[in-house]
C-alpha positions in Angstrom: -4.6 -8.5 -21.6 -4.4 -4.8 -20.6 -0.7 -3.3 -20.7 0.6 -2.1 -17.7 1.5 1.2 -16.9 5.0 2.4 -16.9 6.5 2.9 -13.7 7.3 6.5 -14.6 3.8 7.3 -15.7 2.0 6.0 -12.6 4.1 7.9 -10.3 3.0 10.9 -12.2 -0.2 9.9 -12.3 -0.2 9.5 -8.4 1.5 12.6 -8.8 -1.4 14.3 -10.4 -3.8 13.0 -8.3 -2.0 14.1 -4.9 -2.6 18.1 -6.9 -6.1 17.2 -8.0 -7.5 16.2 -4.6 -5.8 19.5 -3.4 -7.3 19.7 0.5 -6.1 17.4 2.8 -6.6 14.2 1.5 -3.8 15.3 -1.1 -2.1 15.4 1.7 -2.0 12.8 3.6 -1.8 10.3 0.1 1.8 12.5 0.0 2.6 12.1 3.6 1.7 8.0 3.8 3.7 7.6 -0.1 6.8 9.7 1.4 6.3 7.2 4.5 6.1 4.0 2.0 9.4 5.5 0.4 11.1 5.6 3.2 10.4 2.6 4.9 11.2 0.7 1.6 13.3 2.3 -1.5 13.2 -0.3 -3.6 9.0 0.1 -3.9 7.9 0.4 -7.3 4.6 2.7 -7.9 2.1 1.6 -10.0 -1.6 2.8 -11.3 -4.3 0.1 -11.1 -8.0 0.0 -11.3 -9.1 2.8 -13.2 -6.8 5.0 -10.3 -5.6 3.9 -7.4 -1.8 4.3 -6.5 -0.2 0.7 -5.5 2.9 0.0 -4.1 4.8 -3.1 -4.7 7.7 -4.9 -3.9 7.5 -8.6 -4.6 3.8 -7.9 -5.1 1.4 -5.6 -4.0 2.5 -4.3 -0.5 -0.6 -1.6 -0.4 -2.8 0.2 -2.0 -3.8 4.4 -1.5 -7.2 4.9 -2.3 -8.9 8.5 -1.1 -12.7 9.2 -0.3 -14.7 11.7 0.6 -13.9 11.3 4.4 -10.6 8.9 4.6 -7.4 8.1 3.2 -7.2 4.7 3.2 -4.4 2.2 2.7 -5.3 -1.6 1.9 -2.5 -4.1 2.5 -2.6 -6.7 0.5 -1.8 -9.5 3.0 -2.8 -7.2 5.7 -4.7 -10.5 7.5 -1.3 -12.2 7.6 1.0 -9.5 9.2 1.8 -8.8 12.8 -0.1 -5.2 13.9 1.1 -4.8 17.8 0.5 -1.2 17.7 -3.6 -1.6 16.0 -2.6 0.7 13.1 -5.4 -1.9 11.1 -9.0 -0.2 11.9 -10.6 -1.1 8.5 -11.5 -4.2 6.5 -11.2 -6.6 10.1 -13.6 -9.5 8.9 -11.9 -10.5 5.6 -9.4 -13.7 5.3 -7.1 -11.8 3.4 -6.7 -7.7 3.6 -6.5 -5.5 6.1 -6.7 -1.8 6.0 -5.8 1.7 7.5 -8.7 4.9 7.2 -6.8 8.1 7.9 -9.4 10.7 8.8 -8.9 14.4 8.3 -6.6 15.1 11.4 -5.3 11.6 12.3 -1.9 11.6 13.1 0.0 9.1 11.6 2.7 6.8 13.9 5.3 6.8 11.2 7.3 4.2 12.6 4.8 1.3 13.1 3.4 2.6 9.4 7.1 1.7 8.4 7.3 -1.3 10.4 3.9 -2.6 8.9 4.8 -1.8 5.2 8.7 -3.6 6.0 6.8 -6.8 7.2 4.7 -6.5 3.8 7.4 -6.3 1.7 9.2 -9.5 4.1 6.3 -11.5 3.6 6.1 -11.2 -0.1 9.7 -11.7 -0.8 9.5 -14.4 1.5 6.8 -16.2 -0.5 8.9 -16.1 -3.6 12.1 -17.3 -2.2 10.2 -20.3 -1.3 11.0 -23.1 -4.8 7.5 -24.7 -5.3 6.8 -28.2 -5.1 7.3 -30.9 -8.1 4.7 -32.5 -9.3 5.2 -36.0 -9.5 3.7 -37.5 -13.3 
């Protein structure tokens, strides 16, 4: 089993990838990880998957992966969480996930981003308040 990657170390990573990218893809990974701060400060930042910033709080809230063309954020339970406001334009058909793309000029609506990653973070903490079920032997 791989190790995981300290917490301090993937932010720098995420850190390093933000300069590398350097146009505005850098960018926007800064703007939507400030954002993800913000709306939760307990996150913790981690480096999965050969690269990809993840954010997690109870499990994986999201992930940031960048493209040539988009910025996109992949919630984890995306299928399972309220989305009034249709931030969710990516990854519609699957059972699970759900996802933002962020094109080059998108603006961002910062407070239903927040809303979206709060009601990730509820829904994982919420699974693991739950005691699971004996088995009867």
């Amino acid at each position: 089993m791989k190790r995981p990657i300290p917490v301090e170390s993937a932010s720098t990573l995420i850190d390093e990838k933000i300069k590398e990218l350097g146009d505005w893809r850098g960018k926007m990974l800064a703007k939507v990880r400030e954002i993800i701060h913000e709306a939760d400060p307990e996150i913790v930042e981690e480096w999965k998957w050969r690269g990809t910033p993840v954010w997690s709080h109870g499990g994986i809230v999201c992930t940031g992966e960048t493209y040539k063309k988009v910025v996109k954020m992949t919630f984890a339970k995306g299928a399972a969480l309220k989305d009034p406001l249709g931030l969710f334009n990516s990854s519609l058909d699957g059972n699970v996930r759900r996802a933002i793309d962020i094109h080059e000029g998108d603006k961002v609506n910062e407070a239903a981003l927040k809303d979206l990653i709060r009601a990730a973070v509820a829904l994982n903490l919420e699974g693991k308040s739950k005691p699971k079920p004996r088995r009867a032997d």
